[in-house]
GUTORKOL-950382 format. One record per residue: x, y, z of N, C-alpha, C in turn; residue in one letter. Coordinates in steps of 0.001 Angstrom, whole numbers, padded with zeros to 6 digits, always signed. Atoms other than C-alpha are relative to their C-alpha. Example, Ala and Ser with C-alpha at 12.3 -4.5 7.8 and 13.67 -1.06 7.14 Angstrom:
+000890-001190+000000+012300-004500+007800+000900+001200+000000a/-000820-001190-000060+013670-001060+007140-000770+001090+000730s/
This chain:
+001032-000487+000915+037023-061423-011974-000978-001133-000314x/+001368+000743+000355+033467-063064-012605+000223-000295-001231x/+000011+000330+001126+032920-064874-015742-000784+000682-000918x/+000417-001105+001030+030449-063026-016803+000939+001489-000273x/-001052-000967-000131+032885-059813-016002+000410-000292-001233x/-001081+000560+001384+035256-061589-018475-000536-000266-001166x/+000362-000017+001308+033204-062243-021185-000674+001438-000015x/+000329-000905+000162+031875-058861-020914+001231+001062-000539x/-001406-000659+000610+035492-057406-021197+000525-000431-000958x/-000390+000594+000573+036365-059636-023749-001095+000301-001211x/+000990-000080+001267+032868-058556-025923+000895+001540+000028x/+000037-001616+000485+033809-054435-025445+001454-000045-000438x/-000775-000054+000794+037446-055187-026495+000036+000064-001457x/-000005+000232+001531+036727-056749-029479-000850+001165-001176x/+000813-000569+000787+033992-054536-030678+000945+001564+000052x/-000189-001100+000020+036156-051540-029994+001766+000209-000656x/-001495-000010+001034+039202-052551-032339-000576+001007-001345x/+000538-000839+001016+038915-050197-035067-000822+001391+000503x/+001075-001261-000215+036203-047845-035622-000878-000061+001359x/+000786+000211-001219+033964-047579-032507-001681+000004-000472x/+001472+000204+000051+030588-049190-033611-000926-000215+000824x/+001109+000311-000486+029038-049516-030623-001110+001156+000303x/+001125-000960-000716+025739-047299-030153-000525+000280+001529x/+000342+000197-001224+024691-045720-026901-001271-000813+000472x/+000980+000780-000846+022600-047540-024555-000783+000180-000051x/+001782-000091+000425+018836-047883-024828-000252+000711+000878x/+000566-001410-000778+017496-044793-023451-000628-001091+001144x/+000652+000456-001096+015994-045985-020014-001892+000349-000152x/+001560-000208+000174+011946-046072-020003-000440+001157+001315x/+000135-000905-000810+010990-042642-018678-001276+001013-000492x/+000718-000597+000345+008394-040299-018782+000375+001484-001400x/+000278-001184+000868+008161-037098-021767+000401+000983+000454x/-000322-001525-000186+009947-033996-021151-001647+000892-000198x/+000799-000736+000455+007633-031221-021121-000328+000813-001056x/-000128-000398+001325+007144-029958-024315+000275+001942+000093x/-000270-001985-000056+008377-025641-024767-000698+000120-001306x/+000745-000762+001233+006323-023532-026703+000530+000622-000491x/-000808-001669+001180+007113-020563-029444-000008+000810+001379x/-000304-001643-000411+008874-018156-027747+000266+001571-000840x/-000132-001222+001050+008926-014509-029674+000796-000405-001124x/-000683+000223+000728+010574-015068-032882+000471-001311-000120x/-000878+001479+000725+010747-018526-033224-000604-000883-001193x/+000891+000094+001243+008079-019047-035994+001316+000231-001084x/-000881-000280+000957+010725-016996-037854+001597-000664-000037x/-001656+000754+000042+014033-018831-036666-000478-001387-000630x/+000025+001244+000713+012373-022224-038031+000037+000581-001535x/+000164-000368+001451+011326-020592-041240+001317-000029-000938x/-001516-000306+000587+015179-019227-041736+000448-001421-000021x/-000641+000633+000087+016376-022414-040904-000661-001132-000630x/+000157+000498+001093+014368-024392-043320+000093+000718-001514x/-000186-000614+000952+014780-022174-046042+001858+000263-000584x/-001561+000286+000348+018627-022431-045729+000499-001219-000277x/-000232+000731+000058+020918-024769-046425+000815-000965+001312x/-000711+000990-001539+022911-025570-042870-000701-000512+000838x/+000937+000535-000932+021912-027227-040350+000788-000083+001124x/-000942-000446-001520+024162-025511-037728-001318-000155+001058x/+000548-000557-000795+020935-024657-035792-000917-001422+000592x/+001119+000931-000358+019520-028563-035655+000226-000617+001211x/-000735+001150-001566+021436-029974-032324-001607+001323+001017x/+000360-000802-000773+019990-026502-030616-001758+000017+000057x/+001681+000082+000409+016157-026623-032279-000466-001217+000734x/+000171+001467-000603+016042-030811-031155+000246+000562+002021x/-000566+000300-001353+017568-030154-027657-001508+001575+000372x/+000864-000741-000984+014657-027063-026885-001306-000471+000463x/+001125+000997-000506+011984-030073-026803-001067+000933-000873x/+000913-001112+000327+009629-027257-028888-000128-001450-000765x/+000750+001111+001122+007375-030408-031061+000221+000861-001446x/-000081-000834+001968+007592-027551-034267+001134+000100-000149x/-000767+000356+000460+011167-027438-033603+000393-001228-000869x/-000347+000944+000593+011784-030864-034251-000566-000283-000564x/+000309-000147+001503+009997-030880-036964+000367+000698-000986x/-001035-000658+000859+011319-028877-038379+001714-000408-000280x/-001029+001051+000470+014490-030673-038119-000043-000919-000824x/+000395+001247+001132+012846-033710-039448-000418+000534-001196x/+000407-000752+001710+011531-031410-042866+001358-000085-000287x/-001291-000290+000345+014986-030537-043010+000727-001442-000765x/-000540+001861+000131+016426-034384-042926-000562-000340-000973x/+000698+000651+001004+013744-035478-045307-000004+000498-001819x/+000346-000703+001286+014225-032924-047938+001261+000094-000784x/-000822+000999+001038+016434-034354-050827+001096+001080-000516x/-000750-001785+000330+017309-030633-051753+001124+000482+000431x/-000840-000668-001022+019366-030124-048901+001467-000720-000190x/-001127+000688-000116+022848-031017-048922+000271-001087+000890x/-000084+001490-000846+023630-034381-047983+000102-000262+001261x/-000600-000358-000966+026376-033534-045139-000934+000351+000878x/+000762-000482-000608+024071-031292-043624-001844-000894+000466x/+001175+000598-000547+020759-033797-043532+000642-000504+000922x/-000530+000740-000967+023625-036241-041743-000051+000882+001027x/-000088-000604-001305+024015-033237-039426-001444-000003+000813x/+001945-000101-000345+019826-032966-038728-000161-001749+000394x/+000163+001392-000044+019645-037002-038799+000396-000016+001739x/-001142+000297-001265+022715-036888-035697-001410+001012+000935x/+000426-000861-000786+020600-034201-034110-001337-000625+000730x/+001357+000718-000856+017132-035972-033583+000115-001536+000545x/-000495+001120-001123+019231-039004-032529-000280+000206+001629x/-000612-000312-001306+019880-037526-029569-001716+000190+000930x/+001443+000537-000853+015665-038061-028681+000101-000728+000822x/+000277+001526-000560+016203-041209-027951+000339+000106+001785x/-000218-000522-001061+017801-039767-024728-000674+001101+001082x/+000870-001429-000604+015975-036377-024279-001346-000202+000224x/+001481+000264-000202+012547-037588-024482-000544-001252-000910x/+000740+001754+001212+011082-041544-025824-001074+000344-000703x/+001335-000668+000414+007868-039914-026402+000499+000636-001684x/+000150-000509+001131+009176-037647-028959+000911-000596-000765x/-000864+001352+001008+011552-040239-030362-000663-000330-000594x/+000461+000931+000354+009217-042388-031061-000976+000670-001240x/+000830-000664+001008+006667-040006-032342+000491+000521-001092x/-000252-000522+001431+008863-038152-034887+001105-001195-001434x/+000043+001690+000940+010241-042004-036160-000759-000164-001012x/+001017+000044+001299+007118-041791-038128+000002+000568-001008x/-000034-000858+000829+007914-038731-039889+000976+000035-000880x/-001270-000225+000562+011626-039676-040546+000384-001501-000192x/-000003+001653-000315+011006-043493-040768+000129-000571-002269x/+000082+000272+001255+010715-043012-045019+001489+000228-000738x/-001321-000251+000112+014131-041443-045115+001210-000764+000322x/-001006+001049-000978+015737-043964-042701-000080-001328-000929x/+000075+001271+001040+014432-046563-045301+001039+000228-000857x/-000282-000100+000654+015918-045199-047784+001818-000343+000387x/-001426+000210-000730+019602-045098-046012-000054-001222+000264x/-000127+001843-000617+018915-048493-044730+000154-000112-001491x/-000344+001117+001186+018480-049838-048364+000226+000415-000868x/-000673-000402+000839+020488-048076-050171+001564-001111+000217x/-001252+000704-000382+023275-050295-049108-000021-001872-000788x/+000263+001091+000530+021609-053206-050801+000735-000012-001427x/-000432+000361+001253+022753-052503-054093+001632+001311-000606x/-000690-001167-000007+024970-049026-054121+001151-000251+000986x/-000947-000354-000948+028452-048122-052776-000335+000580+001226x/+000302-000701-000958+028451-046747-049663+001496+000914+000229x/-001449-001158-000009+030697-043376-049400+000174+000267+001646x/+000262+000357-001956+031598-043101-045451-001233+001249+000894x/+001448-000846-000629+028494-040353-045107-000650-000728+000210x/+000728+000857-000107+026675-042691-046272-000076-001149+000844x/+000296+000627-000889+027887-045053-044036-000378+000276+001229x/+000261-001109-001387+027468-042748-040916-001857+000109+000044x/+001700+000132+000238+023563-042516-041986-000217-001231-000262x/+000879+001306+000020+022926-046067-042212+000475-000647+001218x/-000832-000041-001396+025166-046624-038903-001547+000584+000920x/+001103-000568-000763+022396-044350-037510-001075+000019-000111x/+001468+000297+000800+019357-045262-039551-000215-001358+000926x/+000303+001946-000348+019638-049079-038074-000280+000152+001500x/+000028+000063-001389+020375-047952-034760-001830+000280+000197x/+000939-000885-000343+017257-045667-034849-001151-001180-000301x/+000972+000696-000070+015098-048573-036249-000001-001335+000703x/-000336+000767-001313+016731-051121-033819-000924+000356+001036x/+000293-000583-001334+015454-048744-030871-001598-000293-000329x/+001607+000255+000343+011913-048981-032567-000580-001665-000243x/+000596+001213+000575+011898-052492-033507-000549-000174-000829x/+000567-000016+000945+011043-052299-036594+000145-001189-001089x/-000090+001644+000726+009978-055423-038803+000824+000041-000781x/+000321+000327+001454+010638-054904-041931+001954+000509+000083x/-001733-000354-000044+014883-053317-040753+000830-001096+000558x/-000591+001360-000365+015035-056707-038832+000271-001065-001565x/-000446+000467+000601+015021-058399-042008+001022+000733-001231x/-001210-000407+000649+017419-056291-043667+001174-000279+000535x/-001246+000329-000238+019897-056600-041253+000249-001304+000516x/-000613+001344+000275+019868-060238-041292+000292-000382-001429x/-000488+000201+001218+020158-059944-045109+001392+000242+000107x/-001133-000232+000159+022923-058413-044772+001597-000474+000793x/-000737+000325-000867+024413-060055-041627+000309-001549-000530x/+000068+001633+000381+023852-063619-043569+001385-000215-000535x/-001167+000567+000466+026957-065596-044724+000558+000296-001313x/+000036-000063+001553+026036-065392-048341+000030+000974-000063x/-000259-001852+000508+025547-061849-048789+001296+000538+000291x/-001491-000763-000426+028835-060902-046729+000809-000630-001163x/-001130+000955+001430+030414-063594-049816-000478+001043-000509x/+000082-001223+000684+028712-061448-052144+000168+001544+000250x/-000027-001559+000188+028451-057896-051081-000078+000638+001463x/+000257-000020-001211+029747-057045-047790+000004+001303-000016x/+000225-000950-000275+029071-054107-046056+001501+000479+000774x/-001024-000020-000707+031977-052130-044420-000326-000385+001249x/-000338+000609-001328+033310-053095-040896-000937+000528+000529x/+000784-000831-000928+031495-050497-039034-001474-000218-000310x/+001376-000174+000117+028245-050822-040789-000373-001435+000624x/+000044+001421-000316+028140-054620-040306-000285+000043+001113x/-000147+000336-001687+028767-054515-036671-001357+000866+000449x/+000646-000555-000040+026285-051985-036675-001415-000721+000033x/+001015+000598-000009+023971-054228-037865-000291-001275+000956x/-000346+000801-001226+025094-057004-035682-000891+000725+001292x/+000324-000595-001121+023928-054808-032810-001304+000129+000053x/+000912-000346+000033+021001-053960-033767-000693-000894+000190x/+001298+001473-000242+019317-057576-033982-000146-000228+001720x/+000021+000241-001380+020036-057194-030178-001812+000045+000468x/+001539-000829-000310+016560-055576-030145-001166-000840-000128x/+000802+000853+000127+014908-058374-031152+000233-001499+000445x/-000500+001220-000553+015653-061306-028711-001196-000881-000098x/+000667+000869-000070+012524-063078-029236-000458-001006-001800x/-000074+000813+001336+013357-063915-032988+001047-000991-000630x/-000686+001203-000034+014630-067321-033849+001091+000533-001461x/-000599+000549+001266+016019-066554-037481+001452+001218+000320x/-000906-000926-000747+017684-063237-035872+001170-000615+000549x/-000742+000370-000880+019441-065107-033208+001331-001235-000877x/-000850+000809+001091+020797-067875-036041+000901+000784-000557x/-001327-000466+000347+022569-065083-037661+000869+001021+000259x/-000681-000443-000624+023933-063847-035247+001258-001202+000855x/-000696+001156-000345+025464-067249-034089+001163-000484-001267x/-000849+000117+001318+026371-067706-037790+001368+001157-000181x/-000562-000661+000077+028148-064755-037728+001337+000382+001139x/-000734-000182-000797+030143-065242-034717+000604-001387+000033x/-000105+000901+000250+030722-068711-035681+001576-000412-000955x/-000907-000419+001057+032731-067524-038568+001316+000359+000110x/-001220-000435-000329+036437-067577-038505+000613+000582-001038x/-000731-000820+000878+036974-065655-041589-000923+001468+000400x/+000076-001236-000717+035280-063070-039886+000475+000820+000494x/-000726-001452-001173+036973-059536-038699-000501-000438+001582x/+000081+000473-001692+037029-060204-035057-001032+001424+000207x/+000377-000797-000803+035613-056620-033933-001755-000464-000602x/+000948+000675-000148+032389-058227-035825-000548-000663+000557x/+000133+001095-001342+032597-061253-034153-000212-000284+001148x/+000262-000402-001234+032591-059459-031369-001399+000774+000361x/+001623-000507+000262+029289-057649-032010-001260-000972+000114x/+001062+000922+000245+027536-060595-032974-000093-000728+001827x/+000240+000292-000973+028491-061754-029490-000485+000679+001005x/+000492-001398-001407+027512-058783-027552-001474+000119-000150x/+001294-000258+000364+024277-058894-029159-000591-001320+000009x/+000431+000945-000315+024108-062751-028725-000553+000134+001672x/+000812-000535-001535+023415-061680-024908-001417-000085+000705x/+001204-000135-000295+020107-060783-025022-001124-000896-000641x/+000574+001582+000103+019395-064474-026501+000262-000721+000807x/-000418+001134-000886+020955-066222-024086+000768+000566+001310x/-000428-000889-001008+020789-064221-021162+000445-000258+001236x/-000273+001133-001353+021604-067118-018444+001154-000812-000994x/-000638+001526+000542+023578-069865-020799+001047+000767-001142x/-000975-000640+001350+025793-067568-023240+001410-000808-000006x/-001323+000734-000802+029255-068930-021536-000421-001447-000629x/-000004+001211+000420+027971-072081-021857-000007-000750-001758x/+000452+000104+001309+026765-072007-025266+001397+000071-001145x/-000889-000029+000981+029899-070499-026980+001307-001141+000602x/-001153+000805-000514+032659-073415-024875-001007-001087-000729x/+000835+001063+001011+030085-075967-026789+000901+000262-001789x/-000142+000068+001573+031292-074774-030551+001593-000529-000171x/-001781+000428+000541+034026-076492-032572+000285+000641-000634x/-000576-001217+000429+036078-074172-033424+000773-000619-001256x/+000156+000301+001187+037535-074287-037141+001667+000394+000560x/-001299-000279-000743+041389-075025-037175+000417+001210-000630x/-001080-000988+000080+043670-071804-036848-000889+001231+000889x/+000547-001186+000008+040920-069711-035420-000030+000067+001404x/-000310-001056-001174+042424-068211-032579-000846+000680+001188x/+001061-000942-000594+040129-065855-031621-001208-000670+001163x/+001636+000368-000247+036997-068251-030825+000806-000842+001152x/-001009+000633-001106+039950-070572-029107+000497-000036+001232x/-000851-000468-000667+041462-068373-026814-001377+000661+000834x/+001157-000421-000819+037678-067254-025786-000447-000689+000723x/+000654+001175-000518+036648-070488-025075+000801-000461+001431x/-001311+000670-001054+039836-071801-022926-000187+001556+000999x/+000099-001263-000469+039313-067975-021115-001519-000493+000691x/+001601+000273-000613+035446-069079-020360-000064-001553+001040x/-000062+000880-000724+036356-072513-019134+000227-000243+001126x/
């Protein structure tokens, strides 16, 4: 087995102890589905299904590519009214853009980009109940995929040393966020705490392991090299047994 191989098996282990935080793969750069128009009665199937409260019908509305469907999803998501559960179900549903069409990813981001704030930084000061973590799990991803400034410095707030002392986030969200700075390999303060964070031997390992999977796309030739350089802090195993494995 290749070294890279091995540190590649050695990042998806770690990150996949526990909960399974890793997000799928960055949609590939492709052209726009073709957009479907109203077919008979579908004026009235959005209507019903904003005027209700489920959101059984949002996987099926997102996946027919109709632009008024998914908007109508996104009204749904945005509207405070609606039962929580059920926005998470509408949220999960226009995830699944990112795959079906970039175009309309990107475009309805704008519409659902005030809501995604809100999930993102609600975590700053509030519990997080595990819905809530499931929507900020998927809020980060979604502004990861966009690159968005202003979520890059949240999730180095939150990925920083000091804050995890003060007010850490659960496992899954963390790593979550870990992942996400992947998106931004051309930022220096990013890449620091993500080093910091993998650095750390009071760190949960399946973190540790995030921060390294997402160190990658900083050091996309020299990674190997980079982590058999650190002095490792005595008892800590983990960083030990990676290093002597890379050598």
């Amino acid at each position: 087995m290749s070294r890279g191989a091995l540190l590649l098996g050695l990042i998806l282990a770690g990150c996949s102890s526990g909960a399974d935080t890793t997000p799928p793969s960055a949609p590939p750069a492709k052209a726009s589905r073709p957009k479907a128009a109203d077919a008979p009665g579908d004026p009235e199937r959005r209507e019903k299904f904003l005027a209700g409260s489920s959101a059984a019908d949002a996987a099926a509305l997102v996946a027919s590519n109709n632009p008024a469907h998914i908007d109508a999803v996104a009204t749904f998501f945005s509207n405070a009214q609606k039962p929580y559960p059920e926005r998470l179900v509408a949220l999960l549903a226009l995830r699944t853009l990112r795959n079906q069409d970039a175009g309309e990813y990107a475009r309805i981001f704008a519409k659902v980009r005030p809501k995604l704030w809100q999930e993102v930084s609600h975590s700053a000061g509030l519990s997080m109940s595990p819905e809530n973590e499931k929507a900020f799990v998927e809020a980060i991803g979604w502004m990861a995929d966009q690159k968005d400034a202003q979520a890059r410095l949240m999730m180095e707030l939150h990925l920083d040393r000091e804050t995890v002392k003060r007010k850490r986030l659960p496992d899954a969200a963390l790593c979550a966020v870990a992942l996400g700075l992947a998106s931004y390999p051309d930022d220096e303060t990013a890449r620091e705490t993500l080093w910091a964070g993998l650095k750390d031997s009071k760190e949960v390992i399946p973190v540790r392991a995030c921060c390294l999977k997402s160190l990658k796309a900083f050091h996309p030739k020299d990674l190997e090299a980079q982590i058999v350089k650190i002095t490792p802090a005595a008892g800590d195993d983990w960083l030990i047994d990676l290093q002597r494995r890379l050598r």
